[in-house]
C-alpha positions in Angstrom: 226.7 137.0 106.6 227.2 134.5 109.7 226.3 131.1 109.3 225.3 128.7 111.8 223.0 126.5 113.5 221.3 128.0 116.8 217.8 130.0 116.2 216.8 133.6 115.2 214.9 135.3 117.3 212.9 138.8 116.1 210.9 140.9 118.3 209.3 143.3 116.3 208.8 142.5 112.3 210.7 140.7 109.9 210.5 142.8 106.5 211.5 141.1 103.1 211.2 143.0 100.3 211.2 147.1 98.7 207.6 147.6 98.8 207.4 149.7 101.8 203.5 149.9 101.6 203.0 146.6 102.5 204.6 146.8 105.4 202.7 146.1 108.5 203.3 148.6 111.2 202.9 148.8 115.0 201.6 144.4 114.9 203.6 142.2 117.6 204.6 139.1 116.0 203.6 140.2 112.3 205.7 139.8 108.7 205.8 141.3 105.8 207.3 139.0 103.0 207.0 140.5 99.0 207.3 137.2 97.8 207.5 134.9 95.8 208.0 132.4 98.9 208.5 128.7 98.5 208.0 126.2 101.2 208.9 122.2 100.8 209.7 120.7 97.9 210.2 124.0 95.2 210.9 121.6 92.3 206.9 120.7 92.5 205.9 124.3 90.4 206.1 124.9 87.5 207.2 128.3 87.7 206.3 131.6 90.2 202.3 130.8 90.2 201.8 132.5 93.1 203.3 134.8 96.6 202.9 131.5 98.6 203.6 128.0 97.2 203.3 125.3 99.8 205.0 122.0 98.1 205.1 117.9 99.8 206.8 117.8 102.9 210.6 116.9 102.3 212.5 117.5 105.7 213.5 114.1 106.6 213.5 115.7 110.6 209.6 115.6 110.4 208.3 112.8 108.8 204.8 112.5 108.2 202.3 112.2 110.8 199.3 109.2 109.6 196.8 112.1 109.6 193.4 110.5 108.8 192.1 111.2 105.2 190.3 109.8 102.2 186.7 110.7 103.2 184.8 109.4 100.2 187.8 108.4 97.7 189.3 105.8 101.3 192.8 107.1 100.2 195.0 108.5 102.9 196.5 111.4 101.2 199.5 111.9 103.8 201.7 113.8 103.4 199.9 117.3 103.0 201.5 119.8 101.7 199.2 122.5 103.8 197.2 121.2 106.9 194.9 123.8 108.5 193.1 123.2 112.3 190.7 125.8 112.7 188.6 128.1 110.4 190.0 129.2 106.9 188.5 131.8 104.2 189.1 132.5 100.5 188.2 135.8 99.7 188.2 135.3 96.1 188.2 132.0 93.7 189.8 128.5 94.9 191.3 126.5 91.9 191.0 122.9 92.8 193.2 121.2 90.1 192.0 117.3 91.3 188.7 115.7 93.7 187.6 117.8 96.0 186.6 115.7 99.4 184.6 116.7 102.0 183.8 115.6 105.5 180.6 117.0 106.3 178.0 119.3 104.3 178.7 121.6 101.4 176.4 124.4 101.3 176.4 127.0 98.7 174.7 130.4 98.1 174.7 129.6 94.0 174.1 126.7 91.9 176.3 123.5 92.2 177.3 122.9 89.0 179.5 119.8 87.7 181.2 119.0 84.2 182.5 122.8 83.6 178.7 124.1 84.2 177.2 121.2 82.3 175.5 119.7 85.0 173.7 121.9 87.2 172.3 120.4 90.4 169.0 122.4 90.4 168.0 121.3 87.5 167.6 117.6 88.7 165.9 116.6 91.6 167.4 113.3 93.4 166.2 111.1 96.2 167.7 108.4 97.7 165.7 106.8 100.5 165.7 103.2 102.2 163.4 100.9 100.7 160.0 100.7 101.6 160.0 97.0 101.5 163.1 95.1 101.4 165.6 95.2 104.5 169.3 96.5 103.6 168.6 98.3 99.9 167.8 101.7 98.8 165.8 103.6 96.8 166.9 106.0 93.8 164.3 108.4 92.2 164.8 111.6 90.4 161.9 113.5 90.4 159.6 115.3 87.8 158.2 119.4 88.6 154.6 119.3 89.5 152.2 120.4 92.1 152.4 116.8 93.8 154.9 114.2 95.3 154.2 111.7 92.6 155.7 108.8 91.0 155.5 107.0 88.2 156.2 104.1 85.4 155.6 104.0 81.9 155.7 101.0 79.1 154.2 99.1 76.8 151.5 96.8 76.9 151.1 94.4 73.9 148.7 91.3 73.4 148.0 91.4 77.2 145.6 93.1 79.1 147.5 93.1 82.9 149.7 95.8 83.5 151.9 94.9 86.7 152.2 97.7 89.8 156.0 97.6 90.9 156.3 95.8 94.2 157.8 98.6 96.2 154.9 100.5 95.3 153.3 98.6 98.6 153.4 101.0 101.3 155.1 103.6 99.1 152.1 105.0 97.5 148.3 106.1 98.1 146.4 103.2 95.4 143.9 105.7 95.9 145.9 108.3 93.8 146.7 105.7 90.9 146.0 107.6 87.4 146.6 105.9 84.1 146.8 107.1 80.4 146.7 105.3 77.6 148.1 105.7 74.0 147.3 103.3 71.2 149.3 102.3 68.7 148.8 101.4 65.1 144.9 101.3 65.2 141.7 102.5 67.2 140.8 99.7 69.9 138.7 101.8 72.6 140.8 101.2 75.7 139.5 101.8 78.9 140.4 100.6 82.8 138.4 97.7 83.7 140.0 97.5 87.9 143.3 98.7 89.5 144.8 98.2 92.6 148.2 98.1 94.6 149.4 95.3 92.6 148.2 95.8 89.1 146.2 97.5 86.3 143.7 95.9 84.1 143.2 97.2 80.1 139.9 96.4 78.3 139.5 96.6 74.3 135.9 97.9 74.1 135.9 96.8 70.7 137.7 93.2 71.2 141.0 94.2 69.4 144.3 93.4 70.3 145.6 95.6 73.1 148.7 97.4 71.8 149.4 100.7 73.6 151.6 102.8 75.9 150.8 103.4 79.3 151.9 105.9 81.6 150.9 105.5 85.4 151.4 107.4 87.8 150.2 107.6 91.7 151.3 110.5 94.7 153.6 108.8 97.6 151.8 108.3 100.2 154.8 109.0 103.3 154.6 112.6 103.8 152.0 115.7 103.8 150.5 116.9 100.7 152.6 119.5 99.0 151.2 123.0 99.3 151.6 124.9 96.1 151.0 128.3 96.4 151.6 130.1 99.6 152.4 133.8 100.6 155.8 134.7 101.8 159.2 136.4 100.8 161.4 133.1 101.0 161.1 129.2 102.0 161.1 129.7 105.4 157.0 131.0 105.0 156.1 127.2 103.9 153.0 126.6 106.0 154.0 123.2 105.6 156.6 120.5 107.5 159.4 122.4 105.6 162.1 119.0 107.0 160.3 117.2 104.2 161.9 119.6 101.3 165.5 120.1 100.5 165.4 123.3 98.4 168.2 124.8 96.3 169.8 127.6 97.4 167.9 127.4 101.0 169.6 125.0 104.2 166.9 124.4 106.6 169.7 123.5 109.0 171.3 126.8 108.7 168.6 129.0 107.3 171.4 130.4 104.5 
């Protein structure tokens, strides 16, 4: 065979391999290659893992371009061993062997599910919000099922009778919707709410014993429309309601997937 250094050109297909079946027919500009095919570096595999193996660029005629990267890691990643402008489709399972970054939504028919299926992300509820009250922080919450969009604390009160309402309560919550539940501990002491408010709750012993008891308070936030519980339709989309207050799994409001 000839060796040298000027370019090949083919004009119809180029067909390596004995396996005439998959061999594209009649398709300007197509290929046919059996496989296995290495490109770059072929020392990075550990062995034939499959028909295309794309390794770190290692032509020293094309160094790498500083391609932006990192996303949410802030590590420029450069140089790729694949780089892809445009579209791309799996058909069936993508193996990611390390992080998995990405640069704008991920939306997903199924469940997200982290720590090899431990952590499923339908089964916890998250919100992170800007805080009501204080300039420059946030808010986390993960929420409890129920019929409403409450909040809540819980604690102990002992040898008081003042049970202080978180500050970011203010303007966060309806005072209105304020519910508290009392447990005693150790012995009967007839508890009951004397006065509540925004700020705090007040415990009365009936019986002049020393207040010792869990509380548990909880109160319905007071910055969107009341949640609708029941409602007829096939899917999400039917909500009566302001459906850009809900993110719910499995259903992209954006997208309507």
């Amino acid at each position: 065979m000839p060796f040298g250094f000027d370019s090949v050109s083919i004009g119809n297909q180029l067909q390596l391999g004995s396996n005439e079946e998959l061999f594209l027919s009649g398709i300007r500009g197509s290929g046919d290659l059996q496989g296995p095919i290495v490109i770059g570096q072929n020392n990075t595999f550990p062995g034939f893992v499959a028909t295309l193996m794309v390794g770190p660029l290692s032509n020293p005629d094309a160094p790498p371009m500083p391609i932006p990267g990192g996303l949410c890691d802030g590590i420029n990643h450069s140089p790729y061993s694949l780089a892809i402008v445009g579209d791309a489709v799996i058909m069936d399972n993508l193996d990611v062997n390390l992080s998995l970054n990405v640069g704008v939504d991920v939306t997903a028919v199924g469940d997200i599910e982290a720590y090899c299926g431990a952590h499923k992300l339908s089964l916890k509820k998250n919100f992170d919000i800007p805080h009501p009250n204080k300039d420059g922080w946030r808010l986390r919450h993960t929420c409890l099922e129920g019929p409403a969009n409450d909040v809540y604390f819980r604690g102990r009160l002992t040898s008081s009778n003042h049970i202080n309402i978180p500050e970011y309560w203010k303007n966060f919550v309806n005072p209105d919707s304020i519910t508290v539940s009392l447990t005693e501990i150790g012995y009967k002491q007839n508890l009951v709410v004397s006065t509540f408010d925004i700020e705090s709750v007040k415990i009365r012993s009936m019986c002049g014993a020393n207040i010792d008891c869990f509380y548990l308070i909880h109160a319905t936030r007071s910055d969107g429309e009341d949640l609708i519980v029941e409602y007829e339709g096939d899917t999400p989309g039917d909500y009566p309601g302001n459906s850009d207050e809900y993110s719910i799994v499995g259903w992209n409001y954006d997208n309507k997937r």
